[in-house]
C-alpha positions as CSV (number, residue, x, y, z in Angstrom):
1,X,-32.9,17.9,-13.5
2,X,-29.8,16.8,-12.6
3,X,-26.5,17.4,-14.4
4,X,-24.3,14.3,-15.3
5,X,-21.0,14.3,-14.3
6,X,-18.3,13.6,-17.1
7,X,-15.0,11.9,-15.6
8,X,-13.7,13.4,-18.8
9,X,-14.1,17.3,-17.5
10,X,-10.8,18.1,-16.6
11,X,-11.9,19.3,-13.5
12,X,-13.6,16.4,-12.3
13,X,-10.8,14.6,-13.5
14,X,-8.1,16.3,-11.5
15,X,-10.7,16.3,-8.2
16,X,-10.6,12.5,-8.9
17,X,-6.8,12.3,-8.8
18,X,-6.7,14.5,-5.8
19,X,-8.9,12.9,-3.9
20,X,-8.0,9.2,-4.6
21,X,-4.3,9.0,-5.9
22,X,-2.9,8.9,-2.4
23,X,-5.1,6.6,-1.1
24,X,-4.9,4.0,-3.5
25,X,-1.1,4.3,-3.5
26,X,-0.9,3.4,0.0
27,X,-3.4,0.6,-0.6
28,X,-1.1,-1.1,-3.3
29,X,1.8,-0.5,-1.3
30,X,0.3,-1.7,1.5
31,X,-1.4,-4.6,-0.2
32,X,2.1,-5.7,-2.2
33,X,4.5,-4.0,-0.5
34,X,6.5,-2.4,-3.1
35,X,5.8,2.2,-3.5
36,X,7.9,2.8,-6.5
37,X,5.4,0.0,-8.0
38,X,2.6,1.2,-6.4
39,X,3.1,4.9,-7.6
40,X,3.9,3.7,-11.3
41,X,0.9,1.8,-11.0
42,X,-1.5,4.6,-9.9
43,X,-0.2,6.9,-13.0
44,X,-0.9,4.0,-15.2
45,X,-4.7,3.5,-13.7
46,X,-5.1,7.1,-14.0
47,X,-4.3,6.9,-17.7
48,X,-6.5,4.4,-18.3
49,X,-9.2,6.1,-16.9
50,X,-8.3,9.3,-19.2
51,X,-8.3,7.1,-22.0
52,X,-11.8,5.4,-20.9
53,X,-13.6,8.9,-19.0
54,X,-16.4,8.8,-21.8
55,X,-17.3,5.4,-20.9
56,X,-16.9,5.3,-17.4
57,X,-20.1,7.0,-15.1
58,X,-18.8,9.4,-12.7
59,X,-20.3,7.3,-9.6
60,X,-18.1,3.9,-10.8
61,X,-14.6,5.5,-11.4
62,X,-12.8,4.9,-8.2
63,X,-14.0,1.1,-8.5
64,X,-12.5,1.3,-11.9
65,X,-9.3,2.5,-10.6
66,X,-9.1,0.3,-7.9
67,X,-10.1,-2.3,-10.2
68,X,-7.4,-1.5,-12.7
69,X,-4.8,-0.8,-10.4
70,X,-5.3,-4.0,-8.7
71,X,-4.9,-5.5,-12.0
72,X,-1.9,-3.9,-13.9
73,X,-0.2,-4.4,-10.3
74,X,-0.7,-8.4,-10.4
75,X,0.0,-8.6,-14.0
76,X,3.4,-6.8,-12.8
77,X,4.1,-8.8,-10.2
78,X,3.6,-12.0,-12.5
79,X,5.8,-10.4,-15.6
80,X,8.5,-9.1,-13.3
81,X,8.6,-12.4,-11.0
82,X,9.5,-9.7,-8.6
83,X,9.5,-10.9,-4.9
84,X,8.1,-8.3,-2.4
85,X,10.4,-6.0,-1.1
86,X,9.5,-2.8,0.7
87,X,11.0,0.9,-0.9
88,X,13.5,2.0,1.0
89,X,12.5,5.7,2.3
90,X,16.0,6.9,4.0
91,X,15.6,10.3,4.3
92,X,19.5,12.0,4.7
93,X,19.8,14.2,7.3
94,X,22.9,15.9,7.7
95,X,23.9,15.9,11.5
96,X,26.2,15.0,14.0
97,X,25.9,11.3,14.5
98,X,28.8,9.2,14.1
99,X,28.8,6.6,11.0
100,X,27.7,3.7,13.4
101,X,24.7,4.8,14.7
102,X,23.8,5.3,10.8
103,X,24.9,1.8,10.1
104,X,22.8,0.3,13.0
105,X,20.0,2.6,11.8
106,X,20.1,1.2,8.3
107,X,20.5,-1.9,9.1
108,X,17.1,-2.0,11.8
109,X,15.3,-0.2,8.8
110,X,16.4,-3.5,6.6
111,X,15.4,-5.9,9.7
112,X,12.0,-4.6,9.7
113,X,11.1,-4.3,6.3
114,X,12.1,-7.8,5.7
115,X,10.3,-9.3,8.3
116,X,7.0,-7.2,7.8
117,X,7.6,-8.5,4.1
118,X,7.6,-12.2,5.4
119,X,4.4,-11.6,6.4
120,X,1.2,-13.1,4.8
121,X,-0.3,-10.6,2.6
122,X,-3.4,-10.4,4.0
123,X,-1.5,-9.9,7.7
124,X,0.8,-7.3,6.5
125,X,-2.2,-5.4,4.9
126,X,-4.0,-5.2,8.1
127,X,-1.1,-4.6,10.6
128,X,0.2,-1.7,8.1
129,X,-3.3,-0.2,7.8
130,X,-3.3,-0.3,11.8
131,X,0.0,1.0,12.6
132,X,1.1,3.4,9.6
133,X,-2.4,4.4,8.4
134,X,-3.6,4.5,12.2
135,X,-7.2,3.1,11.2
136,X,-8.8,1.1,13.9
137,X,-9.5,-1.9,13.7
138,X,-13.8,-0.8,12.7
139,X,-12.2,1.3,10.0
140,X,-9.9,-1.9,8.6
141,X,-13.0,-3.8,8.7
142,X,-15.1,-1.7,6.4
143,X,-11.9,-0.9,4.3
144,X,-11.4,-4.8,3.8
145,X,-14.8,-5.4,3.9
146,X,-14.2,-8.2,6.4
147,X,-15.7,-8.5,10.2
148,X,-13.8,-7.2,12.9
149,X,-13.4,-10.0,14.4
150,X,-11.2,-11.1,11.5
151,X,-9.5,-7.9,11.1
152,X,-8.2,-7.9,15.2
153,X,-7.5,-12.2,14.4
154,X,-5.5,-11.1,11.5
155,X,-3.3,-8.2,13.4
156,X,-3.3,-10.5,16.4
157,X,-1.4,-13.5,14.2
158,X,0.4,-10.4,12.1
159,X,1.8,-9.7,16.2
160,X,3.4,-13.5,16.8
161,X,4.5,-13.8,13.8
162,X,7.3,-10.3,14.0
163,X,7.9,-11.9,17.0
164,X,8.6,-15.4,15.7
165,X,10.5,-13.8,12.9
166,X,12.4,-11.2,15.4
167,X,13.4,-14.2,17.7
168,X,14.6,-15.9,14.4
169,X,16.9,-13.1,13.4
170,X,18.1,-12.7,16.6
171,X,19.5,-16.3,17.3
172,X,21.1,-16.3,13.6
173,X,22.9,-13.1,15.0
């Protein structure tokens, strides 16, 4: 006979949270482009799943966070009016490098997140998942549930557009 699985054992709720949290971080962050939002949003989800474990079967509960996160972060986005910026992860490193270097560092760091920002969302999602998640472009597919024809079309456009926006950048300089 088999055994249900209750999301609200502790146990299988802290497996769930384990397992998943990161991953759906990086999917909000990488689908909106914002962590700090992305990590407050992933707490919240995991709430609501505490809140709802004796209605939710065991099988569905990473659609429901994925569902719920995807939710709470529109409904964010839309209360806020926030425009999408990306988190600044500077990590300080105390060495010998003069002050300039550090500036010109910064300042690349700002470049890049602005113009991968610029991108359209569905782009930026695919590009990021390729070159920060290293998923190829099979992977994407399945993630995104798209073709792979679309996901290599959508990286592909993702490509001339940094370049577009790089050229941009570079003649207001």
């Amino acid at each position: 006979m088999n055994k249900l699985i209750s999301v609200c054992d502790e146990d299988v709720y802290n497996n769930l949270y384990k397992t998943h949290a990161e991953g759906l971080r990086n999917h909000l962050y990488y689908k909106f482009g914002n962590l700090a939002q992305a990590e407050d949003v992933v707490q919240e989800s995991f709430i609501k799943l505490w809140a709802k474990c004796s209605t939710i079967i065991y099988e569905k509960a990473v659609g429901f966070l994925y569902t719920v996160a995807k939710n709470l972060f529109i409904d964010n986005l839309r209360s806020k009016k926030v425009a999408l910026k990306f988190e600044k992860n500077t990590v300080k490193t105390y060495n010998h490098e003069d002050p300039y270097f550090h500036l010109r560092t910064k300042e690349f760091q700002e470049k890049l997140e602005t113009t991968i920002s610029a991108l359209p969302e569905k782009q930026r999602e695919a590009f990021l998942l390729n070159r920060i998640e290293k998923l190829t472009y099979k992977e994407i597919a399945l993630r995104l549930d798209i073709s792979q024809t679309a996901v290599e079309k959508r990286i592909a456009k993702a490509l001339v557009k940094l370049k577009e926006l790089t050229e941009l950048q570079k003649r207001s300089f």
